[in-house]
Each structure stands twice: as C-alpha cells, then as structure tokens.
mmCIF file of the C-alpha atoms, coordinates in Angstrom:
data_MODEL
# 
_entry.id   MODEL 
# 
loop_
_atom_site.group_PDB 
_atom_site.id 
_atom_site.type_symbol 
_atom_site.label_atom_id 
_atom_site.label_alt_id 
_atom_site.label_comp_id 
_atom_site.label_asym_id 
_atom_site.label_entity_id 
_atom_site.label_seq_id 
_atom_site.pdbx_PDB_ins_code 
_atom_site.Cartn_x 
_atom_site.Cartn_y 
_atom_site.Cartn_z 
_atom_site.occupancy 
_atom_site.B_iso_or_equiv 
_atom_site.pdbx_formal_charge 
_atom_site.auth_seq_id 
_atom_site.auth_comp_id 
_atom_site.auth_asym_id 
_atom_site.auth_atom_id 
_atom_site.pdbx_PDB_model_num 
ATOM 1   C CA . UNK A 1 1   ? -20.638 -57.351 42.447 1.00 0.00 ? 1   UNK A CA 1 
ATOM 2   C CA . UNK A 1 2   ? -23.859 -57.402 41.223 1.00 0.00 ? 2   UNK A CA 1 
ATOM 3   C CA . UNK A 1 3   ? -26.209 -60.551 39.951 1.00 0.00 ? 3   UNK A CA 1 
ATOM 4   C CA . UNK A 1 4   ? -25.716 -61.199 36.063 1.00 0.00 ? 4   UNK A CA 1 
ATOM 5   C CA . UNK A 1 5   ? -29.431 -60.912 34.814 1.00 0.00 ? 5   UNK A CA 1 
ATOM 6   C CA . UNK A 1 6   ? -29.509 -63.324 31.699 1.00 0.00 ? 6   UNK A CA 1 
ATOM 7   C CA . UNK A 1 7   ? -31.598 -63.547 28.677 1.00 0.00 ? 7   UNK A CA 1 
ATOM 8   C CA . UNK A 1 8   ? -34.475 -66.340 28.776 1.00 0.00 ? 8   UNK A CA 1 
ATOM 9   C CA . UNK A 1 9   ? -33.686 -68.789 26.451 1.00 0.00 ? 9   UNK A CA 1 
ATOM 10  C CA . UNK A 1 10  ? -37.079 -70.936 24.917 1.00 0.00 ? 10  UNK A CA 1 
ATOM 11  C CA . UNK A 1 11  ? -35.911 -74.915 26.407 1.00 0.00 ? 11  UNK A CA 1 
ATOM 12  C CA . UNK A 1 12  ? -39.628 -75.789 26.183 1.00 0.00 ? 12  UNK A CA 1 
ATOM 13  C CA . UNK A 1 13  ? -38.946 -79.684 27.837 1.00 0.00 ? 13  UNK A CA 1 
ATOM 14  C CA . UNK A 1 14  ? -37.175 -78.257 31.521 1.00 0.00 ? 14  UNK A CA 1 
ATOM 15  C CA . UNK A 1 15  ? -39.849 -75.386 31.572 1.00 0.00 ? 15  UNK A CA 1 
ATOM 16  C CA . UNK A 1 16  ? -42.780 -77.639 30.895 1.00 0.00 ? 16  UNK A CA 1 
ATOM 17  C CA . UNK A 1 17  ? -41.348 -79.989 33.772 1.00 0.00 ? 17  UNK A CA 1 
ATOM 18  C CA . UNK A 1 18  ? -41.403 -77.494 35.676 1.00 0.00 ? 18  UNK A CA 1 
ATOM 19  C CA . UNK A 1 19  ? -44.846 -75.815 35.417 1.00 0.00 ? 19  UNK A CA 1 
ATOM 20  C CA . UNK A 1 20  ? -46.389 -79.527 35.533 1.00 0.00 ? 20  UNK A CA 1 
ATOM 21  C CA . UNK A 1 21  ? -45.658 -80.166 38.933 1.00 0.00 ? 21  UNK A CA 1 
ATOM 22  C CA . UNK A 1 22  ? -49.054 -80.638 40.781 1.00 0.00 ? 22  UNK A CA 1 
ATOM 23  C CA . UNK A 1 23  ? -47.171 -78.660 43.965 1.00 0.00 ? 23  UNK A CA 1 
ATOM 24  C CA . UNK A 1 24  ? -46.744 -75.324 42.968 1.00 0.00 ? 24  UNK A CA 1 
ATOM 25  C CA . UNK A 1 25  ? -43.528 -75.214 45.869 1.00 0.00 ? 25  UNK A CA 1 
ATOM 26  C CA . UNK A 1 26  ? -41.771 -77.749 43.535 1.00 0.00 ? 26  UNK A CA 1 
ATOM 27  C CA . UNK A 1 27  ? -42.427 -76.330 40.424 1.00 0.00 ? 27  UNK A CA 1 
ATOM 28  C CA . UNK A 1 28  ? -41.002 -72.648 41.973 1.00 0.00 ? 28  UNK A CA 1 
ATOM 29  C CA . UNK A 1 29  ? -37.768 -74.440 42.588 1.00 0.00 ? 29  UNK A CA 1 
ATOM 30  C CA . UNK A 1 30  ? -37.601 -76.087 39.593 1.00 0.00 ? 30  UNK A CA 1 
ATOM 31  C CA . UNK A 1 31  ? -37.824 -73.211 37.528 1.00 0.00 ? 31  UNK A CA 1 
ATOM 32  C CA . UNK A 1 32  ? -35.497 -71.427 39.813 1.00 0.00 ? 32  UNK A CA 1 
ATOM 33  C CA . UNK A 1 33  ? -32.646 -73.902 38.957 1.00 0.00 ? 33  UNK A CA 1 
ATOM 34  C CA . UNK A 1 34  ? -33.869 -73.611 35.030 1.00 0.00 ? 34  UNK A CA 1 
ATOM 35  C CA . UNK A 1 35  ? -32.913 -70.063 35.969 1.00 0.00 ? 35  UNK A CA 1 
ATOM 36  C CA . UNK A 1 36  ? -29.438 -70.539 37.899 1.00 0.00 ? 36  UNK A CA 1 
ATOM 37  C CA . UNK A 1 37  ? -28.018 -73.327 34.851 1.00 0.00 ? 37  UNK A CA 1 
ATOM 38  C CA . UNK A 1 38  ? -28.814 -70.666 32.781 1.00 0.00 ? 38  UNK A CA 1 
ATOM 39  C CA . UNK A 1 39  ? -26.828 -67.979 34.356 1.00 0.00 ? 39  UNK A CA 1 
ATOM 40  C CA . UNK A 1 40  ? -24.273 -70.126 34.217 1.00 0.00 ? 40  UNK A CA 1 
ATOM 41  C CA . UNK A 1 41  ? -23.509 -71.456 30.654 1.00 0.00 ? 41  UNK A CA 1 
ATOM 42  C CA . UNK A 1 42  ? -22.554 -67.737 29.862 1.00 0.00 ? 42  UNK A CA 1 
ATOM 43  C CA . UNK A 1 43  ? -19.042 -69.544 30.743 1.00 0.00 ? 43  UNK A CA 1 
ATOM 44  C CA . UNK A 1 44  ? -19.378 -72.063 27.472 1.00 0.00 ? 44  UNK A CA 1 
ATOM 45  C CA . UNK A 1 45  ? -19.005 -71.717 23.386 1.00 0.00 ? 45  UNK A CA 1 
ATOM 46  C CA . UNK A 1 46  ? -21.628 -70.975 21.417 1.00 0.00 ? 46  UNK A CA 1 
ATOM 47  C CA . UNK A 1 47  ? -21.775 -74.605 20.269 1.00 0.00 ? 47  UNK A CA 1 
ATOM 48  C CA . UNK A 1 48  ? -20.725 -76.082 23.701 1.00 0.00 ? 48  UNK A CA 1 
ATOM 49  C CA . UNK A 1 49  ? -24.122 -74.157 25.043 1.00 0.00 ? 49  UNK A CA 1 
ATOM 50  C CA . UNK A 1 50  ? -26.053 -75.584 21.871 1.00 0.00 ? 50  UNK A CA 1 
ATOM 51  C CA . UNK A 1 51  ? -24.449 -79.139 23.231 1.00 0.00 ? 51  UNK A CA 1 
ATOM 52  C CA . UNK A 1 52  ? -25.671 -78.364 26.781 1.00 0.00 ? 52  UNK A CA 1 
ATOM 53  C CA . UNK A 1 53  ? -29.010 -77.144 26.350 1.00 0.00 ? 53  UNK A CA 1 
ATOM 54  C CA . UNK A 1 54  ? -30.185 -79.835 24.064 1.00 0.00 ? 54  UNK A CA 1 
ATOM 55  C CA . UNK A 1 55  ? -28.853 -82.108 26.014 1.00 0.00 ? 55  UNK A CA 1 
ATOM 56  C CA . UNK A 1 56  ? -29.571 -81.330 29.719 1.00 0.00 ? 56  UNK A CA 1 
ATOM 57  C CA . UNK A 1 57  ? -32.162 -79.075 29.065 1.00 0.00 ? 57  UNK A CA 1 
ATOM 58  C CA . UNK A 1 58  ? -34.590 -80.285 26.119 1.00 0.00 ? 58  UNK A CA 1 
ATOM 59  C CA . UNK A 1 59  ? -33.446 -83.871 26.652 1.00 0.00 ? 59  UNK A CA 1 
ATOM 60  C CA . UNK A 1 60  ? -32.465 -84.652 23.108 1.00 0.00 ? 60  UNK A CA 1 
ATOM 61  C CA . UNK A 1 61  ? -30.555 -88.255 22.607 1.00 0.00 ? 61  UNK A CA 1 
ATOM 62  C CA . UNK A 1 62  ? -27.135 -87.937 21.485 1.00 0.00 ? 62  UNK A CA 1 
ATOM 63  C CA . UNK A 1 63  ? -27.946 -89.227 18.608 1.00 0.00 ? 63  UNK A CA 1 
ATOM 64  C CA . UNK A 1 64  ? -30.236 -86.910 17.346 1.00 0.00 ? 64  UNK A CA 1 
ATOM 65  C CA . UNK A 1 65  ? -28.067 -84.019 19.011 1.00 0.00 ? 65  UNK A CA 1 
ATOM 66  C CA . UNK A 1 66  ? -25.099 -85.128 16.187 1.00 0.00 ? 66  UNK A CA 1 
ATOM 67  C CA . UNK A 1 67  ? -27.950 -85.097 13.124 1.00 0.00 ? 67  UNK A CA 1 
ATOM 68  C CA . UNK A 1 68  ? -28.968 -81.669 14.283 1.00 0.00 ? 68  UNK A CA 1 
ATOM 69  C CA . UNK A 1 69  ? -25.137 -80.115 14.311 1.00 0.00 ? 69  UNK A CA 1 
ATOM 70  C CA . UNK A 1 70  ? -24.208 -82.209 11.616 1.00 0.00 ? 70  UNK A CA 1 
ATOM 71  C CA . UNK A 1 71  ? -21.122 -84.268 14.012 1.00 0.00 ? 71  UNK A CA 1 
ATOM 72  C CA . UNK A 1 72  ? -20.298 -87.314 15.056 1.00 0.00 ? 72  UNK A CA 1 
ATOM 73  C CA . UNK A 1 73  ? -21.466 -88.755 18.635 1.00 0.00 ? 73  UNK A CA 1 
ATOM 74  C CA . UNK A 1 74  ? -18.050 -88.799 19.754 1.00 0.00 ? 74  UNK A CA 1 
ATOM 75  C CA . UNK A 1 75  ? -17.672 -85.163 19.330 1.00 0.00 ? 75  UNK A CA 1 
ATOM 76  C CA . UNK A 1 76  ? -20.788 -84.154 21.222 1.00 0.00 ? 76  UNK A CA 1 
ATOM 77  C CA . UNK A 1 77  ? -19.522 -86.815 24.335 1.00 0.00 ? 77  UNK A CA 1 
ATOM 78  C CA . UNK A 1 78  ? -16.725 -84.599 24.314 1.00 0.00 ? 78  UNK A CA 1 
ATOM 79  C CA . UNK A 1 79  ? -18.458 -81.492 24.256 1.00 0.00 ? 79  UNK A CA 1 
ATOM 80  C CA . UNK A 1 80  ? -20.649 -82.561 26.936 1.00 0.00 ? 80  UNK A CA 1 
ATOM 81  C CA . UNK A 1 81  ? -17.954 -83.479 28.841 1.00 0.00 ? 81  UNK A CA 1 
ATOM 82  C CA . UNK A 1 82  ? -16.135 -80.228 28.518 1.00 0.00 ? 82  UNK A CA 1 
ATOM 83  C CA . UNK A 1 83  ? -19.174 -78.231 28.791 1.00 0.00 ? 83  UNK A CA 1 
ATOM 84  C CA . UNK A 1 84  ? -19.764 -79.931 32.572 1.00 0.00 ? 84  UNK A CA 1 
ATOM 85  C CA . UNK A 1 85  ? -16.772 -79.749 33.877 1.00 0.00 ? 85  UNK A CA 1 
ATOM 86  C CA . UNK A 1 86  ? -16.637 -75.423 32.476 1.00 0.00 ? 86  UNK A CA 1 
ATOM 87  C CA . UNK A 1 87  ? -20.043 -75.295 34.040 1.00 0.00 ? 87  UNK A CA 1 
ATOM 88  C CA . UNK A 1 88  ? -18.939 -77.049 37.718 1.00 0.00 ? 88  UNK A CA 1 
ATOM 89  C CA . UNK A 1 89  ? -15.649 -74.413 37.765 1.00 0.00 ? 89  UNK A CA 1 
ATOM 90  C CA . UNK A 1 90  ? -17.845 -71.758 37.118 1.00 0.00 ? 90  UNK A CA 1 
ATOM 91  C CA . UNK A 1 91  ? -20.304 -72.725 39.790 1.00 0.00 ? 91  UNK A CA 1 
ATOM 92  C CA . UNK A 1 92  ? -17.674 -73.254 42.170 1.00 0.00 ? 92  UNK A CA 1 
ATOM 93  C CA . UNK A 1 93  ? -16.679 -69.533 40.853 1.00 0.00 ? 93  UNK A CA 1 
ATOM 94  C CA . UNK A 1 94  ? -19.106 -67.676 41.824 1.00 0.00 ? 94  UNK A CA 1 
ATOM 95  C CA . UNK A 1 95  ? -19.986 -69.551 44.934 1.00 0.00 ? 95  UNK A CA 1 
ATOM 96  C CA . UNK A 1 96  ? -16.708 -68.016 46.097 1.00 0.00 ? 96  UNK A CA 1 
ATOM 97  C CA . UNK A 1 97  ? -17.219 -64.637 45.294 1.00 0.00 ? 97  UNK A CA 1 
ATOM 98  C CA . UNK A 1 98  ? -20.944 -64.756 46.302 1.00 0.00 ? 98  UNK A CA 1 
ATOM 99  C CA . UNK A 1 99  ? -18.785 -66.368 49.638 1.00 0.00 ? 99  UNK A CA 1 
ATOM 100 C CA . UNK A 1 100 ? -16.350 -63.242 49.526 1.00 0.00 ? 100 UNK A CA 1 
ATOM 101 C CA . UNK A 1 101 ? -18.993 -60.297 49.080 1.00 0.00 ? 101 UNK A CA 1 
ATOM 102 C CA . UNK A 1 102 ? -21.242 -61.687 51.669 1.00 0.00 ? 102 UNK A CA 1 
ATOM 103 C CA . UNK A 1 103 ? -17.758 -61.240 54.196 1.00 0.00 ? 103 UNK A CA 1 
ATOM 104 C CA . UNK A 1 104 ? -16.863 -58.123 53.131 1.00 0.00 ? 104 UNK A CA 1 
ATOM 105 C CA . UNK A 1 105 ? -20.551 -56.666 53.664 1.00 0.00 ? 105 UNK A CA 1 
ATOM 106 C CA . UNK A 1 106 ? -20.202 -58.072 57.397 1.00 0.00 ? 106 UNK A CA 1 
ATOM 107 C CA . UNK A 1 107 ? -17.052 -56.629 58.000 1.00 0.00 ? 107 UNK A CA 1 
ATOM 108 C CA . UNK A 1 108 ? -14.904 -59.620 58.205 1.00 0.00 ? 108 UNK A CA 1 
ATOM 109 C CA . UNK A 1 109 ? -11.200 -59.823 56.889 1.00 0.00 ? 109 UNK A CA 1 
ATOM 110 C CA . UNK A 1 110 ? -10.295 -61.213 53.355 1.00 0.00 ? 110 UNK A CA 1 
ATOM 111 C CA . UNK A 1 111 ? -8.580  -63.703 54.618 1.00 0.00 ? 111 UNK A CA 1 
ATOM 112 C CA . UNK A 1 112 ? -8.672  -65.934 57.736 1.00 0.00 ? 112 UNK A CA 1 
ATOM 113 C CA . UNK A 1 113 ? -5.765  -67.393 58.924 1.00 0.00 ? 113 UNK A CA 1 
ATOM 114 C CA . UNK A 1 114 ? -5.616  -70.677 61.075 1.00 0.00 ? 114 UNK A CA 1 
ATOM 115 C CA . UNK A 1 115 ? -5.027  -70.132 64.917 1.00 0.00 ? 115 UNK A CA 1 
ATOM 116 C CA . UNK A 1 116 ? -1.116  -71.214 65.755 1.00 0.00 ? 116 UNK A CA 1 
ATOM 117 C CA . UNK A 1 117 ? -1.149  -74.556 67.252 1.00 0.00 ? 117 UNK A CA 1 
ATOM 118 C CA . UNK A 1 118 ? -1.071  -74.803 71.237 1.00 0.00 ? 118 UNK A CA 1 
ATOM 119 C CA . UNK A 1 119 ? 1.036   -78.305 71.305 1.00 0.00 ? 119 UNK A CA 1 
ATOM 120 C CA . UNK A 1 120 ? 4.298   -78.814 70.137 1.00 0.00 ? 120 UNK A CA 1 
ATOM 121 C CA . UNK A 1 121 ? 4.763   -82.313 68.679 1.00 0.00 ? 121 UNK A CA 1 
ATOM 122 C CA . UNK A 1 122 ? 8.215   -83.574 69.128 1.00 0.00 ? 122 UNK A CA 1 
ATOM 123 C CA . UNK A 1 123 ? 10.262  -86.897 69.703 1.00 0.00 ? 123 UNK A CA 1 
ATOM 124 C CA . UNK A 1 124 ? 12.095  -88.562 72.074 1.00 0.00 ? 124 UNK A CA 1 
ATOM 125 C CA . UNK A 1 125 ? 15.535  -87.332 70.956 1.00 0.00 ? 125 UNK A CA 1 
ATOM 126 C CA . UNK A 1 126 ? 14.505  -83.473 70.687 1.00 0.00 ? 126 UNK A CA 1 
ATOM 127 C CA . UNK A 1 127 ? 14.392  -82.996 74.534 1.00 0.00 ? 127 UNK A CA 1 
# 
C-alpha cells in the first residue's frame, strides 16, 4: 500500500503560520501536519472539505463561513461536526493499515492472539 500523494491546496492562513515560525524545526512540523490534514480530507464532500478548510485551516468565523456558502450557521456546525468525526475515522484508518503493512514487512502474523490464561479462577463449590 503505497502513500496517497495529494494535490496542494492554496490555505494561505495555516501555511503562513507555518513559515513564520522564528525556529525553522517548528515551522518543518507545522507544515508537515498542513500536509498530513490534507491527505486526509480526501475522506469528506466537496462542501464538507470547503467547511473544513475554511474553518480549521484559513480560520474563517462561522459566520462569515455561512455568507460565503450562502447557509445558515447551524448547517455549517453540523458540517463541521460531521466533517471531524469522518476525518478522526479516517485517521484512525490508516493508522491501522500503516500498523498492518509495517507487520507484514517484518514477518509477523496478521493476527495475534492472547496467550491462554495460566490460572483457573473458580469458587468454593466447583472443587
């Protein structure tokens, strides 16, 4: 399974964060998770990215979020809301097949299975 290589969308606030940084360490790693959130909204809507990246990224207000897609607040609060929660499951995705490939490449089973316990719990009356 190879890495997804995704296209560079312009979110001028998060990359301008990033480049400010006075330590050059900080602003590598900042940039790097610009990189990673990106890779992973391929998992949302068109508008549920539109949501997300104005939101998260270019740190619009909700209100002016609704002017711009012509919606109610409400609507983008639930978007946002969806859009996290899509974004967390696919995180959580590929952290276990990153988790998965990485075993297979050493060698090691698919599965592990717990060991059998070595003490037998029983009561009083069982004897």
């Amino acid at each position: 399974m190879g890495h997804r290589q995704c296209p560079i969308p312009p979110w001028p606030k998060a990359l301008e964060s990033a480049q400010r940084s006075s330590d050059p360490s900080i602003a590598s790693l900042r940039k790097e998770l610009i990189d990673v959130i990106r890779c992973l909204l391929h998992c949302l809507t068109r508008r549920e990215k539109e949501v997300f990246e104005r939101f998260f990224l270019d740190q619009l207000p909700l209100q002016d979020i609704a002017a711009l897609l012509n919606t109610s607040i409400a609507s983008i609060y639930n978007s946002i809301s969806r859009s996290r929660q899509k974004v967390l499951h696919e995180r959580l995705r590929v952290h276990v097949s990153v988790y998965i490939e990485k075993r297979m490449t050493l060698g090691k089973p698919k599965r592990k299975l717990p060991a059998q316990p070595c003490v037998r719990v029983g009561w009083k009356d069982d004897e």
